[in-house]
Structure formats: structure tokens, C-alpha cells
matplotlib code that plots the C-alpha trace (Angstrom):
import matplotlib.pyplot as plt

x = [0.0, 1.7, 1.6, 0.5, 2.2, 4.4, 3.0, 6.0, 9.1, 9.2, 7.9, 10.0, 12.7, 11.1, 12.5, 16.0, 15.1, 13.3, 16.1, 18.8, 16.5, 16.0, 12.0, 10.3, 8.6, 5.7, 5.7, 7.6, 7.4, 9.4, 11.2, 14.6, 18.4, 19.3, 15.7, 14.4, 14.8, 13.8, 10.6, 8.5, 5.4, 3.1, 2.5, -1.4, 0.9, 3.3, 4.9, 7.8, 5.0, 2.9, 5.7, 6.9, 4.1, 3.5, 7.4, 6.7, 3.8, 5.1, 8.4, 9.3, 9.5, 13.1, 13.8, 12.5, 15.8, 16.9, 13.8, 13.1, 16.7, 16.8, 13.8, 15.3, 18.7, 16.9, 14.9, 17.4, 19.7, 16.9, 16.3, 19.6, 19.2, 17.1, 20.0, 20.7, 19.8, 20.0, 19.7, 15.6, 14.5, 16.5, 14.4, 11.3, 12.1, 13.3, 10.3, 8.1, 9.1, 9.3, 5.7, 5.1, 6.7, 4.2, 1.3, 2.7, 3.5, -0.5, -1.7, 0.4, -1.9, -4.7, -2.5, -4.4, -7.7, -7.2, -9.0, -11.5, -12.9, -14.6, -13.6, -9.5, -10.3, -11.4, -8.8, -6.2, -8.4, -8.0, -5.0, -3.0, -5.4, -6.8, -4.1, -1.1, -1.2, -2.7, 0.9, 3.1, 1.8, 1.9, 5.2, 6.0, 4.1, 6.2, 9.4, 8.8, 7.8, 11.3, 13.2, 11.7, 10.2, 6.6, 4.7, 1.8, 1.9, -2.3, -2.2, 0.7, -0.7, -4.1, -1.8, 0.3, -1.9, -3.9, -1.3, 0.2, -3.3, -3.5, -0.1, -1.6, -5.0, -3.7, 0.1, -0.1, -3.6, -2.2, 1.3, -0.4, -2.9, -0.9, 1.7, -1.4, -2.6, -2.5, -3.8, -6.5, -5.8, -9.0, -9.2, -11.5, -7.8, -7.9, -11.1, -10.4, -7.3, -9.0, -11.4, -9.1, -6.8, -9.8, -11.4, -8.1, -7.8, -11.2, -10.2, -7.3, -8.6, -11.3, -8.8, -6.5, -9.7, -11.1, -8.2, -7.4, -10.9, -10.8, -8.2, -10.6, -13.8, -12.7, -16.2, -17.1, -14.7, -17.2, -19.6, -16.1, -14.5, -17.7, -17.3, -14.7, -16.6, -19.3, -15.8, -14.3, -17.3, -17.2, -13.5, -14.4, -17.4, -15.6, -11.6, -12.4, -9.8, -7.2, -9.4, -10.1, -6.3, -5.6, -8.3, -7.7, -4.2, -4.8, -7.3, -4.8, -1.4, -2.5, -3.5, -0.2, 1.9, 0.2, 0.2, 3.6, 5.2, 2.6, 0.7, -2.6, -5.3, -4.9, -3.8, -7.1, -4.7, -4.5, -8.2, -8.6, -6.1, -7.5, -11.0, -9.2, -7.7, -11.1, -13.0, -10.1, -10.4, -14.1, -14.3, -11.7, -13.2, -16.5, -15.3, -13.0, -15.8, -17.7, -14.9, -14.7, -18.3, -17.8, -15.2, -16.9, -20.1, -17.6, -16.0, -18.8, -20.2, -16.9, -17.9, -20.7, -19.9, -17.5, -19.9, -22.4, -19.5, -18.6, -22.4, -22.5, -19.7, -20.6, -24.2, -22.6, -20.4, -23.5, -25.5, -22.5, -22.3, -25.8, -25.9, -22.8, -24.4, -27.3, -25.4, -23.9, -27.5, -28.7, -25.3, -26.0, -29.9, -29.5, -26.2, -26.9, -30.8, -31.8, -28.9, -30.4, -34.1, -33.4, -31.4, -34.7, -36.8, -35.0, -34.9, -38.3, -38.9, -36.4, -38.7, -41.7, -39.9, -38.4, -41.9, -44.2, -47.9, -49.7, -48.0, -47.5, -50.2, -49.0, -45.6, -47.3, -47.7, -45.0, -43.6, -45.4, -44.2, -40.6, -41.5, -42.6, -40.3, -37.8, -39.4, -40.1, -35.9, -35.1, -37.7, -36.1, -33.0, -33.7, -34.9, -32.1, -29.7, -31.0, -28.2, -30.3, -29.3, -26.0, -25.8, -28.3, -28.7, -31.3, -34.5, -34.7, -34.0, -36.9, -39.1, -39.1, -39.3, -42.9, -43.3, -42.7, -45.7, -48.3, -48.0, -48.5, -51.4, -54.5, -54.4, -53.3, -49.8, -47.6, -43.4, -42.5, -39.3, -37.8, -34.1, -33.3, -30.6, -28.6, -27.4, -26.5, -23.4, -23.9, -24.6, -27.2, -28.8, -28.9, -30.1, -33.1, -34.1, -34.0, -36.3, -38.5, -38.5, -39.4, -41.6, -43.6, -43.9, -45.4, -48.0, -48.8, -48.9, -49.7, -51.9, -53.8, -53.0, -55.4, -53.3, -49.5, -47.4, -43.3, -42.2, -38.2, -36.9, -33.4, -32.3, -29.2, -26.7, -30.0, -32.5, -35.5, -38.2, -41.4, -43.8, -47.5, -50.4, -54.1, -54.0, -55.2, -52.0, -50.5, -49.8, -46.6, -45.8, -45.7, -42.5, -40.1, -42.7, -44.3, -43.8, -41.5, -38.4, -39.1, -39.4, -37.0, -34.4, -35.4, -34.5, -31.2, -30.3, -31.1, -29.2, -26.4, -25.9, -26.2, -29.9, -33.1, -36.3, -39.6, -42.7, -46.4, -49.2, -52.2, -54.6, -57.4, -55.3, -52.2, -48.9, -45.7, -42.1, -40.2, -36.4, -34.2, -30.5, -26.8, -26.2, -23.2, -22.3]
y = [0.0, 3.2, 5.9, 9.1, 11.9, 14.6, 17.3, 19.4, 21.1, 20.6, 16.6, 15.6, 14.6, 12.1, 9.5, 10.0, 9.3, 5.8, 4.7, 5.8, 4.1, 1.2, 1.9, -0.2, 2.3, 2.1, 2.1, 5.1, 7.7, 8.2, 11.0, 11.8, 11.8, 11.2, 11.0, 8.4, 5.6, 8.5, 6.9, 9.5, 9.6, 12.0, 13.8, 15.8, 18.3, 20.4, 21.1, 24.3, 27.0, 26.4, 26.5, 29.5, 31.7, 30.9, 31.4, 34.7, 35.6, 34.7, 37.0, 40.6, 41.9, 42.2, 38.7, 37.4, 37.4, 34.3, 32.0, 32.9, 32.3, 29.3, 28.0, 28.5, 27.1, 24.0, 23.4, 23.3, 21.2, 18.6, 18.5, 17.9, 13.9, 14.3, 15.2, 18.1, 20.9, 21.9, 25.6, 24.8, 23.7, 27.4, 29.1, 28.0, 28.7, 31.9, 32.9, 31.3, 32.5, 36.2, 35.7, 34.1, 37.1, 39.6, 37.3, 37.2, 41.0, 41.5, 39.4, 40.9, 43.2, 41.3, 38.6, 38.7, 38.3, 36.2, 33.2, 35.1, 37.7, 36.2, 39.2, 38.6, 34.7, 35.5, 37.6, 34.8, 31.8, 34.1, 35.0, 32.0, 29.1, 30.1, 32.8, 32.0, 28.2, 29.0, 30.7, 28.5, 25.7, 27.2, 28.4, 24.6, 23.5, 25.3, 24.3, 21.0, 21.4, 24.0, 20.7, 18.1, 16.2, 16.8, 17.0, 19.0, 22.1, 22.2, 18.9, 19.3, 22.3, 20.9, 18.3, 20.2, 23.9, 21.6, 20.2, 23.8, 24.5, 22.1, 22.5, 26.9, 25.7, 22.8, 24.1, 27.3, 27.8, 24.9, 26.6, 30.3, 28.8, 26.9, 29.8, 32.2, 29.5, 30.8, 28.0, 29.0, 30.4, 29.1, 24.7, 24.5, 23.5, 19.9, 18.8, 20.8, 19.2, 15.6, 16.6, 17.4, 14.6, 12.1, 14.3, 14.2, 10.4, 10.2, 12.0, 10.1, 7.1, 7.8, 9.4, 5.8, 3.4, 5.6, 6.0, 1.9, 0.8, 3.2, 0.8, -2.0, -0.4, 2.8, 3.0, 3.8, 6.6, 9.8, 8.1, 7.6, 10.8, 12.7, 10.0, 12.7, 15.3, 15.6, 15.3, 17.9, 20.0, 19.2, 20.4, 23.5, 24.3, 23.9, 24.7, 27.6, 27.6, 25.6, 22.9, 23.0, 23.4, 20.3, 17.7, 18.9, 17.8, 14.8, 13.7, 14.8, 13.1, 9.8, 9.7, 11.8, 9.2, 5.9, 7.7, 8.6, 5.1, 2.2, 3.8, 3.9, 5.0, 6.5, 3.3, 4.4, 7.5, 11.2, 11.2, 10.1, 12.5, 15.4, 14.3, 13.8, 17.2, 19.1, 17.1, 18.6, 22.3, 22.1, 20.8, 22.9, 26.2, 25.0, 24.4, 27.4, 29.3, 27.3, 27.4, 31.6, 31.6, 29.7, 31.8, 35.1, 34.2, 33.1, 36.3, 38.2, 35.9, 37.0, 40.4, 40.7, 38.6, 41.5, 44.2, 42.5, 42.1, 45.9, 46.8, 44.9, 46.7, 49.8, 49.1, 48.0, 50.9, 53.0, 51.4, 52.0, 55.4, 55.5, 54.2, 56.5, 59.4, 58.6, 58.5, 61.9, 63.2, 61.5, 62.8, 66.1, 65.9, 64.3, 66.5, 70.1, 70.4, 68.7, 70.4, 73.7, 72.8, 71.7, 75.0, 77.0, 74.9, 75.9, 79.8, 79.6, 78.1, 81.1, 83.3, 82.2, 82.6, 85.6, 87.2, 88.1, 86.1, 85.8, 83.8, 85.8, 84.1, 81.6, 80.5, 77.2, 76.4, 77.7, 75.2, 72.5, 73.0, 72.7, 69.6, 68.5, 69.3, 67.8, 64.6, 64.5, 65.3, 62.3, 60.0, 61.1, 60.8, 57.0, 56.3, 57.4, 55.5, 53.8, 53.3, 50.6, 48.2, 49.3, 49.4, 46.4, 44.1, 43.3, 42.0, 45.2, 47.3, 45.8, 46.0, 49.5, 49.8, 48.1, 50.1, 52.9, 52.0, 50.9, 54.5, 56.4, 53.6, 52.0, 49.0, 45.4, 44.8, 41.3, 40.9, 37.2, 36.7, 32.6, 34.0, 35.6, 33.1, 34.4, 37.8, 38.6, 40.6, 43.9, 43.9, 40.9, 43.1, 46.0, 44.9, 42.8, 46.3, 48.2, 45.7, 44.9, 49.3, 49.8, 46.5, 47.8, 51.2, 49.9, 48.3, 51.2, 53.8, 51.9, 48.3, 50.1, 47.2, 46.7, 43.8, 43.4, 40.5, 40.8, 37.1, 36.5, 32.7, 31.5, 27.9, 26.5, 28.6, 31.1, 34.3, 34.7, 37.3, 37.6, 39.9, 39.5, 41.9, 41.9, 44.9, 45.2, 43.4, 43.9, 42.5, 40.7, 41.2, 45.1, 44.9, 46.8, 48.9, 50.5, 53.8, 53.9, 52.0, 50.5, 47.1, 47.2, 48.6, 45.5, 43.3, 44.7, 45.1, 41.6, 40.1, 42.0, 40.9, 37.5, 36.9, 35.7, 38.0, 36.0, 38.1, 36.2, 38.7, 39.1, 41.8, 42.3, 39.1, 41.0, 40.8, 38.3, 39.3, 36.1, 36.9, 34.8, 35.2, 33.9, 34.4, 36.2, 38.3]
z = [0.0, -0.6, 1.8, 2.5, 0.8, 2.7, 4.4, 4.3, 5.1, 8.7, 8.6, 5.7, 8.5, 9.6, 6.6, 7.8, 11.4, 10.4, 8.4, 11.3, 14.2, 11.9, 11.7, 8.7, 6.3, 4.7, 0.8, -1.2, -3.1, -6.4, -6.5, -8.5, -7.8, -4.5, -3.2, -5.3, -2.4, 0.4, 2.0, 3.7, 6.1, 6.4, 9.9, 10.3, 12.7, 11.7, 15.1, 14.3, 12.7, 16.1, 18.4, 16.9, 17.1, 20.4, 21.8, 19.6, 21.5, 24.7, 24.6, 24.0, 20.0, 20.8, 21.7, 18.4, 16.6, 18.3, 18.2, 14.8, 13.7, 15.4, 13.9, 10.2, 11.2, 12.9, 10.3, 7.8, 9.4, 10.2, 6.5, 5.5, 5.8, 2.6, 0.6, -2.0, -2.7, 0.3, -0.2, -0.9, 2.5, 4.1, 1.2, 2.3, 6.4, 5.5, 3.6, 6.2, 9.8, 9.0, 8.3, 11.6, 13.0, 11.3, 12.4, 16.0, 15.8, 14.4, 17.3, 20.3, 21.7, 21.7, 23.1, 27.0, 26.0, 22.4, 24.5, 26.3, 23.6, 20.5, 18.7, 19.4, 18.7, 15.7, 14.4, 16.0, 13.7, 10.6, 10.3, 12.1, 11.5, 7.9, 6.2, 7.5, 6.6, 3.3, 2.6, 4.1, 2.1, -0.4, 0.2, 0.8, -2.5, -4.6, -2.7, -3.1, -6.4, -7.6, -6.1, -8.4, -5.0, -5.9, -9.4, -8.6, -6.6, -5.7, -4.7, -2.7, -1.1, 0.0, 1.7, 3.7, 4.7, 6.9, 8.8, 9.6, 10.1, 13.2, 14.4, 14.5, 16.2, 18.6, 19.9, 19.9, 21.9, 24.3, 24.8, 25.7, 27.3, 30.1, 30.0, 31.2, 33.7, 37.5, 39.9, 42.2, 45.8, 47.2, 48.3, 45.0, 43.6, 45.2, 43.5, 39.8, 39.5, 40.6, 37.8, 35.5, 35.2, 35.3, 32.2, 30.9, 31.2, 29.7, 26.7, 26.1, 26.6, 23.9, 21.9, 21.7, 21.2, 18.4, 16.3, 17.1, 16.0, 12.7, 10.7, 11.4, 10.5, 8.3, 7.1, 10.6, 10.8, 10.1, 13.1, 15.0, 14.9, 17.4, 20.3, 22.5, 21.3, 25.0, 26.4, 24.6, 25.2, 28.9, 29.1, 27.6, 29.7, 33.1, 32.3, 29.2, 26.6, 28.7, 29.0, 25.2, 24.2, 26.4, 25.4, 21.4, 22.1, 23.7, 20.6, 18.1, 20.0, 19.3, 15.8, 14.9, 16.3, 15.2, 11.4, 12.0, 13.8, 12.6, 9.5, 11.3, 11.2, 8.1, 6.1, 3.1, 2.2, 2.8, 2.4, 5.4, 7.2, 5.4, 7.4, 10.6, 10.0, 8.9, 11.9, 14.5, 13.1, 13.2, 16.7, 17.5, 16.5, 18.3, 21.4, 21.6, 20.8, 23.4, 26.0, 25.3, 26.0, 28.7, 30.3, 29.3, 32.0, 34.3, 34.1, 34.3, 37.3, 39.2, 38.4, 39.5, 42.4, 43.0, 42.6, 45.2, 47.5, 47.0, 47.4, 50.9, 51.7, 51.0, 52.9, 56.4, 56.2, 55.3, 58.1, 60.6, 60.0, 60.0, 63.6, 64.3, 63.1, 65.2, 67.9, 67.7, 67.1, 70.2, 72.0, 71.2, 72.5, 75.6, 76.2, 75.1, 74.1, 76.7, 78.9, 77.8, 78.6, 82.2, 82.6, 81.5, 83.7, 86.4, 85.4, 85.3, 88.8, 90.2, 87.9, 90.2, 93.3, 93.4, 92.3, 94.4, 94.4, 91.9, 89.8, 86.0, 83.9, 81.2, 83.7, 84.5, 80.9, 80.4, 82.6, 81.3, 78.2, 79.0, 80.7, 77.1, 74.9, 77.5, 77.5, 73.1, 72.9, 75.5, 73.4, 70.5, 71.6, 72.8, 69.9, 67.4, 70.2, 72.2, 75.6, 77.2, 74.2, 74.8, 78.8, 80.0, 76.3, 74.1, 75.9, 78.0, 75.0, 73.2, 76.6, 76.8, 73.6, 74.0, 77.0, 75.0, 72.3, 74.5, 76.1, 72.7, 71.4, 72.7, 71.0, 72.7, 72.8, 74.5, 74.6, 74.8, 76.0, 75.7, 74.9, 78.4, 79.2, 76.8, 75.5, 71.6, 70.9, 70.3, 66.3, 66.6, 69.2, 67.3, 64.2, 65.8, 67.5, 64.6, 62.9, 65.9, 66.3, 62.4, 62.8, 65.2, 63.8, 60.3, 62.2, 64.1, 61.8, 58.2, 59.5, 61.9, 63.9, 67.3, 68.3, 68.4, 69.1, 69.7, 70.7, 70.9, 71.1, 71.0, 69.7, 69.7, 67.3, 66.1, 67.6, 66.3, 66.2, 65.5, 65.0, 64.5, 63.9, 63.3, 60.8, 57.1, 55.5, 51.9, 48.4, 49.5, 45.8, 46.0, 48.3, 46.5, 44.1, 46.6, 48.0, 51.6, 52.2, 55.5, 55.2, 52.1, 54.7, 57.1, 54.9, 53.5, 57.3, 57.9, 54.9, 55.5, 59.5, 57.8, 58.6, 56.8, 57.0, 56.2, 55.3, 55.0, 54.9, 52.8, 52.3, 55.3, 57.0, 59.0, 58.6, 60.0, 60.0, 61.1, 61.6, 62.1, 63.3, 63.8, 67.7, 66.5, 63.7]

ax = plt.figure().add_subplot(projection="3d")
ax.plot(x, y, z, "-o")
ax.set_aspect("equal")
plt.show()
């Protein structure tokens, strides 16, 4: 059966290396002069262009020279087992790598996001996957060709721009890829990486049967050629483009080297390489495009992870100067206001002494009124800060906080107190007498609630609080449209201490706030 034809500059090394190691070969080829007994075997990957443009990628434009020079030299001297002319095979590197230079230069800046932006992926499967091995096959074709090796320059070229096309699609992506990797901070490391290598494994394992069973059933091979490709697809969805670039590699590793080292799988002919090699780029382009996709959410899940995190931030800070501010305020009442009502209270009692009887008209309201006001700044006061929460804990913060109601309403009110055995730290206490305080004032003011029901419990690791009414309820699914940001700001308040906040209320039914607490923040 006579083999494949060459794919190549870069592959047409390979005959000297069989007949050095003492490899059988596979059929031949005939070409003239000193080649005419060269038997050669063609390789889908063309491993130099791919390597290349990723080293180029990788480094500085002023470190070029030497991996690009290198390449030429190294490719020329790893042709030289095929005999003369030797000055050929440096033609055709020379007018190759400058061009993977001007591809790599093209591609630079888009370089950190060429796996993560479709637009930059793109521009990277034009130019390196589609032009550029468009040129250097045909750069190759005519090489060949000028040196009496090959007869037909299409043909030649249809055999060899889709091997540079995989080596552009499957090395370079894998190189950048793993060069960009960064493991993971967090433990998710430990059960990735167990994922990994067992998807990995998979892959491979897939990858070895399928191109095995294709010699023995080639008719089979179209059917064949999608069984690692929900494995591929899986790779890309939970790794991104690394986790393409690896299980592309691992599909392509094994049918290079049995068509390389044992003829298979391709023993019908290049036919079948050329639809081993369509099958990869097609896949390939799919699940890069999947795996950019892929990382793209992921990216913006991390965002907006981040933005949440920011806004949660920003709200406890807001709520702590909040209660700060409110502080100061309630300072300033109960230390100077109030200060300055007692003073006139008592000018006004030496006003009424040192007068003789009657009393002037209007002093006793007078007096009265100073009484008032005095006793509206401490409530206020108490209420912006309330020092009892601070000084004596929670239960008796929220018991004179009832007290305080049932003296300013009518209606039926009951505190039920389970938790008393234990005392919240200061911000679980706070926040469950902010909601119980704006709690109780929506029911007042907005349910017309006649009865009221404030009942605290305490499990093992959690406080709860709830709060019951009679009054006329609301559409539960109004929250949030309605006018007033009170029980918008109960929830936010909750959430943020770590809390849950359950509302069930109907309209004409009443209204329960369950809340339900860590027993520390």
C-alpha cells in the first residue's frame, strides 16, 4: 500500500530518522536523484509553525531574533538527511518564519484576551489558523515542487496547509494557554485538578480506542470521529480555553503518532487525514468558541460577584455610620438640648420665686411645656440610640421599647421573651431592634393594627423574632414597588448581618415578620 504523501518542510525529517532508528517504512514515493529511495510519512501536525508563534507571543519583539533564527537554522539542518539541494529547504524557512513574525506582531496586543474575547479569537483563527497556513503551504508546494520532490503544486498544497493549520489551532492555543494558567488560591484547587486529570484520562482514553478501531472499521470513521466530542465539550465548559487546548491535544497526540510510527489510522490514504484534519479544526473552532463563551459568564459571574460584594460593603459601612451618626445626634440631644431645657426649667422656677404672688399668667404652661419638649428630645434621643441596648442588652432594649408603644397607642400589645438566658453581641442586638422598632412602627402607623405580638426565642446557634399583627396586610408582591423603604431597609439590614427576613401577609389578613438570626455576627 503506498503511503501518505508529505505534508511538508518541517515533517519531511522524519524518513532519515526511520532509516537511522531502523523503523520499517511504509511504501515510497518516487522522486529523482538522490531521493528516489527517500521513503516518507506524512505527519497531520506540523509542530515548528505552532511552536513559533506561540514562543513569539510569549516574549518581548526584541527577543525574536533568536527564536526565529533558530527555527530556520533547525529546520534546515533537520532536512539535510534528505539530501541536496540543500539551499531549498532554508528558502522556504526563511520565507516562512518572517511571516510568523508579522502574524505574531498582528496578534500581540490582543495577546491577553485572544482566548477570552470572540472578537480577538477570531482575528487569532483568521489570520493564524486560515491565512497564514494558506501561505506557508503554499510556500511549501512550490518548494517542493522547484526541487523536483513533488509534481503538482495544488495537490501538494491541499496536503500540507492543513497540517500547519492544526499545528496553529492545537500548539499554539495549548502553549499560551498553560503559560497564562494561574492556579487557584482558594481549596476549589484539590477537587479541579481531581477533575481534571480524570477528564483528561477520559479524553485520552477515547482518543487511543477511536483511532485503534478506525483501521478495522474505516467505514465507521465519520460516526467515529464525534465519540470525544461531549468530552471535549465538557473540558471547555468547566476549564475555558485551557481545557479545550488540552483535550484537542490529547485527541490529536494519538493519531499523529500511530500515522507517524505504525501507519494507522490513516492506512485508506491522505483522504482520510484530510478528514481527521477538517474534523479537529471544526471541533476545535467549536469548542473554543464554546470554551470563550464559557469563560466570558464566568467572568462576568466573578464580576458581578464582585460588585455585590462591594455593594454589601458599602451598605454596612452606610448602616454603621448610619448608627454612628445617630449616635452623635442622640449625644447632642440628651447633652446640650436637653442640657439647655433643664437650665430653663429651672430659670423659670427662680422666675416664680423671686416674684411676688400671683404667679405671672401663662408660667405654669409655660412650665409644662418645658416639661414636654424635655421629654419629646429624650424619646427622641432613645430612639435614634438607644443606651439601654448598649448598657443592659437586648430583651430590655426591646421592653421599653414596648413600653414605650403601648403609652402612645391603645391597641393590645404582648413581649414574649424565651431567649433571656442568653445575650446577643452587640450587632445581633442592634439589628433585631432596629427591625422589631421599624416592625412595630409599620403596624402602628400603616396596618392600623389593634393587636401586636413581639415574641423573641433563641435555639441552639440562632435568635428569632417575630412579629405579629391583626391589621389590614399587603400585596406581598408590592415589596419593592411601593412607596417607603421600611421594610425594604429590614431586609437589607437583615441580609447584610447574615440573617433571613420572612414576610407572610395578605390583604385584610395582618402581617408576619419572622427573623431569624446567627447568635453572632
Amino acid at each position: 500500500m503506498t503511503a501518505p504523501q508529505p505534508d511538508g518542510l518541517a515533517i519531511q525529517i522524519l524518513p532519515g530518522l526511520r532509516r537511522r532508528s531502523g523503523l520499517p517504512t511504509r511504501g515510497s514515493l518516487n522522486f529523482p536523484q538522490r531521493a528516489q529511495n527517500c521513503c516518507l510519512k506524512a505527519s497531520p501536525i506540523w509542530i515548528p509553525g505552532g511552536l513559533l508563534l506561540a514562543t513569539l507571543l510569549l516574549r518581548p519583539q526584541r527577543e525574536w531574533a533568536s527564536p526565529v533564527t533558530g527555527t530556520i537554522v533547525g529546520g534546515w539542518i533537520g532536512l539535510m538527511p534528505l539530501g541536496r539541494p540543500y539551499g531549498y529547504a532554508l528558502a522556504g524557512f526563511l520565507l516562512i518564519c518572517p511571516v510568523i513574525a508579522l502574524v505574531a506582531k498582528t496578534l500581540k496586543p490582543t495577546l491577553p484576551a485572544l482566548f477570552t474575547d470572540g472578537r480577538a479569537f477570531a482575528r487569532f483563527f483568521l489570520l493564524a489558523v486560515v491565512a497564514l497556513p494558506a501561505y506557508s503551504g503554499l510556500v511549501t508546494a512550490c518548494i517542493l515542487y522547484a526541487a523536483g520532490k513533488r509534481a503538482a503544486v495544488i495537490s501538494t498544497w491541499l496536503t500540507v496547509a492543513p497540517s500547519h493549520a492544526m499545528s496553529f489551532l492545537l500548539v499554539t492555543p495549548l502553549i499560551l494557554t498553560v503559560a497564562a494558567y494561574r492556579r487557584p488560591s482558594d481549596r476549589s484547587i484539590r477537587p479541579m485538578s481531581v477533575e481534571a486529570a480524570l477528564l483528561a484520562v477520559a479524553i485520552l482514553t477515547v482518543s487511543v480506542g477511536l483511532w485503534s478501531i478506525v483501521p478495522h472499521s474505516p467505514t465507521a470513521l465519520p460516526l467515529l470521529l464525534f465519540a470525544p466530542l461531549p468530552l471535549l465539550l465538557l473540558a471547555a465548559l468547566r476549564f475555558g480555553a485551557l481545557g479545550s487546548a488540552v483535550g484537542l491535544f490529547l485527541v490529536a497526540t494519538p493519531a499523529a503518532a500511530l500515522s507517524i510510527y505504525s501507519g494507522r489510522p490513516f492506512d485508506g490514504g491522505q483522504s482520510d487525514v484530510h478528514l481527521m484534519q477538517i474534523w479537529l479544526l471544526g471541533v476545535g473552532l467549536l469548542v473554543y468558541m464554546l470554551a470563550i463563551l464559557s469563560d466570558q459568564q464566568r467572568i462576568a459571574q466573578n464580576h458581578l460577584a464582585a460588585s455585590q460584594g462591594q455593594i454589601r460593603y458599602l451598605a454596612t459601612r452606610l448602616l454603621q455610620e448610619q448608627e454612628t451618626e445617630r449616635a452623635r445626634i442622640a449625644r447632642d440631644l440628651h447633652d446640650g438640648v436637653n442640657q439647655h431645657l433643664a437650665l430653663l426649667a429651672i430659670q423659670a422656677s427662680r422666675f416664680i420665686k423671686t416674684h411676688d404672688h400671683p404667679t405671672p399668667s401663662g408660667m405654669p404652661d409655660f412650665q409644662s411645656l418645658i416639661a414636654t419638649t424635655t421629654e419629646e428630645v429624650r424619646r427622641i434621643s432613645h430612639n435614634l440610640h438607644p443606651a439601654i441596648l448598649e448598657h443592659t442588652g437586648l430583651v430590655p432594649a426591646l421592653q421599653s421599647l414596648v413600653d414605650d408603644m403601648a403609652s402612645a397607642w391603645k391597641g393590645e400589645n404582648r413581649f414574649v421573651c424565651d431567649a433571656a438566658s442568653g445575650r446577643p453581641d452587640y450587632a445581633t442586638s442592634l439589628c433585631l431592634y432596629r427591625v422589631a422598632q421599624e416592625g412595630l412602627g409599620n403596624a402602628i402607623r400603616h396596618a392600623r393594627a389593634q393587636r401586636i405580638v413581639l415574641d423573641l426565642t433563641r435555639s441552639a446557634t440562632r435568635y428569632q423574632l417575630l412579629i405579629q399583627d391583626d391589621g389590614q396586610g399587603f400585596n406581598p408582591d408590592a415589596i419593592g414597588t411601593a412607596p417607603g423603604l421600611g421594610l425594604i431597609s429590614m431586609q437589607e439590614r437583615v441580609r447584610l448581618a447574615g440573617g433571613s427576613l420572612t414576610i407572610r401577609t395578605a390583604l385584610g389578613e395582618g402581617t408576619e415578620l419572622w427573623i431569624e438570626m446567627p447568635s453572632t455576627v
